[in-house]
GUMAR-695884 format. One line per 10 residues: number of its first residue (from 1); their letters; for each residue x, y, z of N, C-alpha, C, O, CB. Coordinates in steps of 0.2 Angstrom, whole numbers. Glycine has a CB too. Layout:
<atoms>
NUM	A	X Y Z X Y Z X Y Z X Y Z X Y Z | ...
</atoms>
This chain:
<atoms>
1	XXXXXXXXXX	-28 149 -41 -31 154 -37 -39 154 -39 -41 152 -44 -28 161 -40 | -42 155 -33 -50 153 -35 -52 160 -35 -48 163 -31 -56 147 -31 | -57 163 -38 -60 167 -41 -67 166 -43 -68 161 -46 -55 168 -45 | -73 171 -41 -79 171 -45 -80 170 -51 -76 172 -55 -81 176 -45 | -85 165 -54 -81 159 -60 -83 167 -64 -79 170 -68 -86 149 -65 | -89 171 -62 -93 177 -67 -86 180 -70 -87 182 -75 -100 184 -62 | -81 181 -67 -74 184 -68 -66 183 -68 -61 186 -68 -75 188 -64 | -69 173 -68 -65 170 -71 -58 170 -73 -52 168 -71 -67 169 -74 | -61 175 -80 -56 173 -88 -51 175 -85 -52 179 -80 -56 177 -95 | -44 172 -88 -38 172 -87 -36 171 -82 -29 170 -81 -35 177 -89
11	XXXXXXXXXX	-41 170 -74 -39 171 -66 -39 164 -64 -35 162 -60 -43 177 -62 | -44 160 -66 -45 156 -62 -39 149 -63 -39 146 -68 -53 155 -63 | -36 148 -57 -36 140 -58 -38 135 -53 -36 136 -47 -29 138 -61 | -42 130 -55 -46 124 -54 -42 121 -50 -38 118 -53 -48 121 -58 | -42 121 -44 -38 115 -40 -41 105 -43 -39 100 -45 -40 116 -29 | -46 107 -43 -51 98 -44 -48 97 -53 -46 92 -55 -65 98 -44 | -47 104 -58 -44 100 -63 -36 98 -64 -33 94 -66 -45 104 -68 | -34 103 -61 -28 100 -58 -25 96 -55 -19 94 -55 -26 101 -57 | -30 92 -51 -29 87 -48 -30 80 -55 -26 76 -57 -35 86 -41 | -37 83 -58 -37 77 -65 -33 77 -70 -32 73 -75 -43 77 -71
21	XXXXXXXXXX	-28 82 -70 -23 83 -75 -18 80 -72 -15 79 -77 -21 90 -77 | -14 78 -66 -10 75 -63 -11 68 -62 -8 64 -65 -10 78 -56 | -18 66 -59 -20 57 -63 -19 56 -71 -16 51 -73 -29 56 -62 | -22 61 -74 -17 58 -83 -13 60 -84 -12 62 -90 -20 59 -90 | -8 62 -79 -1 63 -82 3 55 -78 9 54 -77 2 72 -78 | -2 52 -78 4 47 -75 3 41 -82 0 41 -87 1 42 -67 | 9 36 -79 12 34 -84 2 28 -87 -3 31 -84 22 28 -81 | 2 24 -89 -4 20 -92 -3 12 -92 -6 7 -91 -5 22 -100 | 3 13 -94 6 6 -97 12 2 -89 14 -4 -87 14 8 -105 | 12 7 -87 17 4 -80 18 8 -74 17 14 -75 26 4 -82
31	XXXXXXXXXX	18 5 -67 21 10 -63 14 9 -59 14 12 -54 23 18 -66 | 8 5 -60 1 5 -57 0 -3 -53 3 -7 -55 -6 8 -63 | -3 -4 -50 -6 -11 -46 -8 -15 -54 -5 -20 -56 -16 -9 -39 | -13 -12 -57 -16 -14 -63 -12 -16 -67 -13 -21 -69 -20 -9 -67 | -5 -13 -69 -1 -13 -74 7 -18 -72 11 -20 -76 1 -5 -75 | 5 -20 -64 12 -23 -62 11 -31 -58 7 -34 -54 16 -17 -57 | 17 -33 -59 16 -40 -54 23 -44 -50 29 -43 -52 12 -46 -59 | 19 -47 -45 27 -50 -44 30 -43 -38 26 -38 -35 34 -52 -55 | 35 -43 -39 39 -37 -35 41 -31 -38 46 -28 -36 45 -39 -33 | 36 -29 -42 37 -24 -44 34 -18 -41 28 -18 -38 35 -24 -50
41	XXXXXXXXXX	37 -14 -40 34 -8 -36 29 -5 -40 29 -6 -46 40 -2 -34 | 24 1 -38 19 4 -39 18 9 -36 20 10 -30 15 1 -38 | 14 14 -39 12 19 -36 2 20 -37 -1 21 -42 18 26 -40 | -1 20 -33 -8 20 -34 -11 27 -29 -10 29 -24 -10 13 -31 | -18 29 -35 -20 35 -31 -27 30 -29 -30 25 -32 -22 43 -37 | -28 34 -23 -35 31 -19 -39 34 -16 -44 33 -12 -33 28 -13 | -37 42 -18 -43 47 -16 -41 53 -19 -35 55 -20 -43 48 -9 | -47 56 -20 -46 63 -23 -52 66 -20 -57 63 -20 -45 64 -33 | -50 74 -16 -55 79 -11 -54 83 -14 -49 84 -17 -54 82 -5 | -59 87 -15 -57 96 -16 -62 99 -17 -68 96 -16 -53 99 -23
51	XXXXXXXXXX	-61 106 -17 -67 108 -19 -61 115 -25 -55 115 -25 -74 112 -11 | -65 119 -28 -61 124 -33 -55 126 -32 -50 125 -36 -64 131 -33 | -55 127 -25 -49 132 -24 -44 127 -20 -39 130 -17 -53 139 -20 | -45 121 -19 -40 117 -16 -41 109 -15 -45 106 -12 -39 121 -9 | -37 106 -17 -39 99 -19 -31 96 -18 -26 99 -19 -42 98 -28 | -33 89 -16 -29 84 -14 -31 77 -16 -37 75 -16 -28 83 -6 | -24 73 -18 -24 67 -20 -21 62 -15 -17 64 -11 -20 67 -26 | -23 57 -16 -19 52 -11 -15 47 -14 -16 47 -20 -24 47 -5 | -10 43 -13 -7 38 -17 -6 35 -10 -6 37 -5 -1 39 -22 | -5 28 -13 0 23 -12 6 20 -14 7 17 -19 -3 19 -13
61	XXXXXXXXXX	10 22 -10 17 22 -15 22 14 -14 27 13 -12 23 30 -12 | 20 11 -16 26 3 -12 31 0 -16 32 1 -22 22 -5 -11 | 34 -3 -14 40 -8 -19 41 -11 -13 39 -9 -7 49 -4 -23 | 45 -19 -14 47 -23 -11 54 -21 -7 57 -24 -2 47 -28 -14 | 58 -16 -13 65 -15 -9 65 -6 -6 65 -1 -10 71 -17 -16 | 65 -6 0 63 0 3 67 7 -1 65 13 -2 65 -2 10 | 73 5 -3 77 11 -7 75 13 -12 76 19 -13 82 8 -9 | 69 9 -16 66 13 -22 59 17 -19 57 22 -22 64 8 -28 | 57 16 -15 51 19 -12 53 30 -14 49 34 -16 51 16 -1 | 60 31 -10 60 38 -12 59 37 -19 56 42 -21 66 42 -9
71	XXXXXXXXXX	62 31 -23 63 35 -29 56 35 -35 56 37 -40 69 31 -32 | 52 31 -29 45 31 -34 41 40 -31 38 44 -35 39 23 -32 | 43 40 -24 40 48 -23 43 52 -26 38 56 -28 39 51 -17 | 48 54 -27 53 59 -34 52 60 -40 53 65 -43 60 56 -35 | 47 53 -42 46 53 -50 37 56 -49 36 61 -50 48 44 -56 | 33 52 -48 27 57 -44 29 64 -41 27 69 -43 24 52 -37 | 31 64 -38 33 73 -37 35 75 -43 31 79 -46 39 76 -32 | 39 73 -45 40 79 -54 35 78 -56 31 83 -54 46 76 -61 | 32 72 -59 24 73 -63 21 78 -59 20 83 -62 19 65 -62 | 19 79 -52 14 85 -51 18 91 -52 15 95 -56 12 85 -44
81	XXXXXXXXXX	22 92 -51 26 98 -54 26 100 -59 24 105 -61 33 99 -53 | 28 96 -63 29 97 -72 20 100 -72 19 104 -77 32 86 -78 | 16 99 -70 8 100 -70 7 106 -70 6 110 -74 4 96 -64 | 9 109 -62 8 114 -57 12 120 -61 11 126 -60 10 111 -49 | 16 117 -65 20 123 -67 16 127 -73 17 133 -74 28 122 -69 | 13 123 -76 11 127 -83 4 131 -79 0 134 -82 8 122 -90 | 4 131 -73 -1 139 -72 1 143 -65 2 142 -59 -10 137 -70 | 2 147 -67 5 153 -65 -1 153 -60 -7 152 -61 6 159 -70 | 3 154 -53 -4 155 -46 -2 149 -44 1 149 -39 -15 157 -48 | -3 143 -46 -5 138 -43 3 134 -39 8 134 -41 -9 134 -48
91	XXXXXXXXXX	-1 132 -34 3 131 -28 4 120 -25 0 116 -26 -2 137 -20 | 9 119 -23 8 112 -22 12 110 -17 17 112 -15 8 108 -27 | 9 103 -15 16 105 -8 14 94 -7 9 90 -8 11 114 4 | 19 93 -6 20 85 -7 20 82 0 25 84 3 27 82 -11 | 17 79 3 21 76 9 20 69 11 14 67 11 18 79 16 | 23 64 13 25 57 14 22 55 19 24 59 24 31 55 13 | 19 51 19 15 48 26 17 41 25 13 38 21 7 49 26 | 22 37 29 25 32 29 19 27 33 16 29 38 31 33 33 | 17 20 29 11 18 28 13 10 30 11 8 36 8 20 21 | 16 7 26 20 -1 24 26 1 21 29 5 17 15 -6 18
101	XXXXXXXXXX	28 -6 25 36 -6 20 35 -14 20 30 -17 21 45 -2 24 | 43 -17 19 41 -23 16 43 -26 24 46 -23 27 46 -27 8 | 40 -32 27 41 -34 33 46 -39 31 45 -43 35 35 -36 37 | 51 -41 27 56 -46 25 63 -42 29 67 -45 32 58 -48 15 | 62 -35 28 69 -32 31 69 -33 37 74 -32 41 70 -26 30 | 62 -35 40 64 -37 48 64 -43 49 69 -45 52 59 -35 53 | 59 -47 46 61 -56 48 65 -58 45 65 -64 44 56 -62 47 | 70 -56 42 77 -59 39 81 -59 47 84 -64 49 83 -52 32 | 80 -53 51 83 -52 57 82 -58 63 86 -60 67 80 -45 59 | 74 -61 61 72 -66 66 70 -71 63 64 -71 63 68 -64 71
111	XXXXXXXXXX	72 -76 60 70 -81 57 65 -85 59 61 -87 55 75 -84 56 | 66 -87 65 62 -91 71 57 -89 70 52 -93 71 63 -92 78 | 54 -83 69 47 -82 67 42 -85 62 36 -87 62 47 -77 66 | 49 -83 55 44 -88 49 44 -95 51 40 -98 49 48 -88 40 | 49 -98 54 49 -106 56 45 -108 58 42 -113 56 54 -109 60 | 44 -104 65 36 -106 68 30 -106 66 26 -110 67 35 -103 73 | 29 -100 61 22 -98 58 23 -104 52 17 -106 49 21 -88 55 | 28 -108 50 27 -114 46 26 -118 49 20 -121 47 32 -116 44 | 30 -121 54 29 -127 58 20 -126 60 15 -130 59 35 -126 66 | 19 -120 64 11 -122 68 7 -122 59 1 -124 60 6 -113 76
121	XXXXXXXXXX	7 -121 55 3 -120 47 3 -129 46 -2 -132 46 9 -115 39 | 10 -132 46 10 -139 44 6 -144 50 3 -149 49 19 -140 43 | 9 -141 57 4 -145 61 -5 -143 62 -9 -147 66 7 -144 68 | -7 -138 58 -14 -139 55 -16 -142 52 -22 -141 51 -15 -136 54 | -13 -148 46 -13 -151 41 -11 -147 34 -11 -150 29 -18 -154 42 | -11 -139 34 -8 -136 28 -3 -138 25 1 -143 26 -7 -131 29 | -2 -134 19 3 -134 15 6 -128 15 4 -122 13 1 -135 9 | 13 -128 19 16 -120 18 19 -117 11 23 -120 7 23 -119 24 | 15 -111 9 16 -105 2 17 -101 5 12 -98 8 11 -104 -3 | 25 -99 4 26 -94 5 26 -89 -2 28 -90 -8 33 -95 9
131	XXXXXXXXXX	24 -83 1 24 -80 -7 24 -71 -3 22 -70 2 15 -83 -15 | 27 -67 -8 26 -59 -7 20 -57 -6 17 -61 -10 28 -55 -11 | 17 -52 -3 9 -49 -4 13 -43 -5 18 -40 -3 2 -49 4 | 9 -40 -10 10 -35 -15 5 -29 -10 4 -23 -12 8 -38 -24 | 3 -31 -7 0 -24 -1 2 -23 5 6 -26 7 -6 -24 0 | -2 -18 9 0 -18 13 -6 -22 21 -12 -22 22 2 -12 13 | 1 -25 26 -1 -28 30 -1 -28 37 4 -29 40 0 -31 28 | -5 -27 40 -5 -28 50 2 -31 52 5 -28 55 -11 -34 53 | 3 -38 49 11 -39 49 17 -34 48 23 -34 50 11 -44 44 | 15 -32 44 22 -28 42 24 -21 47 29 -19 50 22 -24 34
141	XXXXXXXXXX	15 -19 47 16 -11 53 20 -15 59 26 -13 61 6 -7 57 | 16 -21 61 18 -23 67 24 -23 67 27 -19 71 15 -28 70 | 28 -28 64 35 -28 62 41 -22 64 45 -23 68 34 -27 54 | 40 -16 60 41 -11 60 40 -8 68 45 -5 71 38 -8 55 | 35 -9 71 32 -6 78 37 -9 84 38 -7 89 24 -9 79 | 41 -16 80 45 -19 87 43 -27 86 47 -31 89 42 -16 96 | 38 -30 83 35 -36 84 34 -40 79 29 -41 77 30 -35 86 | 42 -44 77 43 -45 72 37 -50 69 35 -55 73 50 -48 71 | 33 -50 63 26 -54 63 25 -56 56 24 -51 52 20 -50 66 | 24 -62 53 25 -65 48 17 -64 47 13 -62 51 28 -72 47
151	XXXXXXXXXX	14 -65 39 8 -64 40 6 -71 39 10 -75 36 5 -59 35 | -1 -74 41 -3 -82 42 -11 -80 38 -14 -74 38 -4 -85 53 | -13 -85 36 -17 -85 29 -24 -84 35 -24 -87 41 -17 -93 22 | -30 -80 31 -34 -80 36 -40 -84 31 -46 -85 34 -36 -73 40 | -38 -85 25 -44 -88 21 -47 -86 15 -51 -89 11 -49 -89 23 | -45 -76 16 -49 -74 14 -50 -73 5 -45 -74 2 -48 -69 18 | -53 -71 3 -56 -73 -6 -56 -65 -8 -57 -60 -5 -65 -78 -7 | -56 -66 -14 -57 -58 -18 -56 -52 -13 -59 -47 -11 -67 -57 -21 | -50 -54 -11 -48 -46 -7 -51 -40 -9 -52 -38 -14 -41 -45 -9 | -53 -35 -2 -55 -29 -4 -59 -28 -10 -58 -23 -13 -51 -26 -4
161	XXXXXXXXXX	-62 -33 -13 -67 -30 -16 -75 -29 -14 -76 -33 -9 -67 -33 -21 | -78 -26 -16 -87 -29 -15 -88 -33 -13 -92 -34 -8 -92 -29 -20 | -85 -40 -17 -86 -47 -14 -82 -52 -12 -82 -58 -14 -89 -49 -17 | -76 -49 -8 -74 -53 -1 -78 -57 1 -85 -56 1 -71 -48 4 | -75 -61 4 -80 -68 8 -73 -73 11 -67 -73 8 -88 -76 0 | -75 -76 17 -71 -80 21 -76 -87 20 -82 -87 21 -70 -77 29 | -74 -91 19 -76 -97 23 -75 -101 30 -70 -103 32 -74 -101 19 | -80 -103 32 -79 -105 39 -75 -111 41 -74 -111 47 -85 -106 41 | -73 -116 37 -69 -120 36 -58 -118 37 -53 -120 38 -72 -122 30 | -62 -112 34 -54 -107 30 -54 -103 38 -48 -103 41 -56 -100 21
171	XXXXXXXXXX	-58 -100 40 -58 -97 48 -55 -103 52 -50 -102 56 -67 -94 50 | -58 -110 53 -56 -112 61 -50 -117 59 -47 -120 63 -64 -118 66 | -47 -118 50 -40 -119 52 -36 -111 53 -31 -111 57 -35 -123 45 | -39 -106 49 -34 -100 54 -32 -98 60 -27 -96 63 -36 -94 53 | -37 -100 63 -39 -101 73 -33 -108 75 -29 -107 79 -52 -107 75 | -33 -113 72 -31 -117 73 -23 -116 73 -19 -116 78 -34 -121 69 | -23 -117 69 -15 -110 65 -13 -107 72 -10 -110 75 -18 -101 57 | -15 -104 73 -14 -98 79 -14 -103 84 -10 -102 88 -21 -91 80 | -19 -108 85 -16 -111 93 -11 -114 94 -8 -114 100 -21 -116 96 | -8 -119 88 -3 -121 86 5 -117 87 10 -120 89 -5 -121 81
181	XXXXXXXXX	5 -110 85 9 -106 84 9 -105 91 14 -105 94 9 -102 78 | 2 -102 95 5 -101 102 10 -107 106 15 -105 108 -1 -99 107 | 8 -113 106 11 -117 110 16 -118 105 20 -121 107 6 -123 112 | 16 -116 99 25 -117 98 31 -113 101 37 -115 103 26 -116 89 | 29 -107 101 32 -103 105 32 -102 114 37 -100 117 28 -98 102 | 28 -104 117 27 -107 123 32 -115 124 33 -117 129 20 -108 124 | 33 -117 117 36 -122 118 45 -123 120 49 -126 124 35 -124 112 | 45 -117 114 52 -115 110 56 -112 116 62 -111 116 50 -110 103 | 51 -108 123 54 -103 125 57 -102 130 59 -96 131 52 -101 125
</atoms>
C-alpha cells in the first residue's frame, strides 16, 4: 500500500523493496545461468520497474525439457508468495509470457532439416558441432511458429555482451552456409 512516507509508520509497503526481497529470496548456489551448465534449466531476472507503490520483475524462465518449465514457474511463484505474504496489503499477481522452448521437440519431428543444415555446413568446408544453446533462439520461435529451423553458426563471439564482435571471415562462411543449404533443399525437393 503506498502512502505519504511523512505518515508512513506501520502503513507503508514498498513495492521496489519487495521486489529486492524476492531477488534475495532466490536460491545463490543453483537454479541461475551463473550457477548452471549443460541442460540444466534456469530461471533468470532481467528487469526490475517500479516506482513505491507498484513494481515488476521480469525473468527468464528455461529448461531443455519442456515439462519442467511449469515446474520452475511454481517454485518462483512460491518464492514470491512466501515474500508477499509477510505484509499485510500487499498484493501480487504472476503471469507467463511464453518466450522459447527447446526447438529439438520439433526437429525430432523433421530430421531432414538437421541433415541438410549439416550437409550445406560440411560443403562450406566446416566442421559440424552440434551442441544445445542454453538460450533463447530465432530458430526455436520459428520452430514453434510452423518452420521447423535448426540454428546455423553466424560467428558470433562473447555473446550479448558489451563486447560481442563478428568476424568477417566468420560472416561470409555463414553467407556461404546459407547458399549451400538453399540449393540443398532446392535439390532435395
Amino acid at each position: 500500500m503506498s502512502i505519504h512516507p511523512g505518515y508512513a509508520k506501520g502503513k507503508l509497503v514498498n513495492a521496489i523493496k519487495l521486489a529486492g526481497e524476492i531477488l534475495a529470496a532466490l536460491p545463490k548456489a543453483e537454479w541461475s545461468p551463473e550457477t548452471t551448465d549443460g541442460q540444466e534449466g534456469f530461471v533468470h531476472p532481467v528487469s526490475v520497474n517500479g516506482i513505491a507503490e507498484k513494481a515488476s520483475v521480469g525473468f527468464i524462465v528455461r529448461d531443455f525439457k519442456t515439462a519442467m518449465l511449469q515446474l520452475h514457474h511454481d517454485r518462483l511463484k512460491k518464492i514470491a508468495e512466501a515474500v508477499i505474504a509477510q505484509y499485510p496489503g500487499a498484493a501480487m499477481e504472476y503471469t507467463i509470457h511464453e518466450q522459447y522452448r527447446n526447438m529439438k521437440d520439433i526437429l525430432v519431428q523433421h530430421p531432414q532439416v538437421v541433415q541438410y543444415a549439416a550437409e550445406a555446413i560440411e560443403r562450406a568446408g566446416l566442421r559440424v558441432k552440434k551442441e544445445s544453446i542454453r538460450g533463447g533462439t530465432d530458430g526455436s520461435r520459428l520452430s514453434y511458429m510452423g518452420l521447423p529451423c535448426p540454428n546455423v553458426f553466424t560467428g558470433m563471439q562473447n555473446i550479448h555482451s558489451k563486447l560481442e564482435w563478428v568476424g568477417v571471415k566468420d560472416m561470409e562462411k555463414a553467407v556461404e552456409t546459407l547458399v549451400h543449404l538453399a540449393s540443398i533443399w532446392e535439390e532435395k525437393a
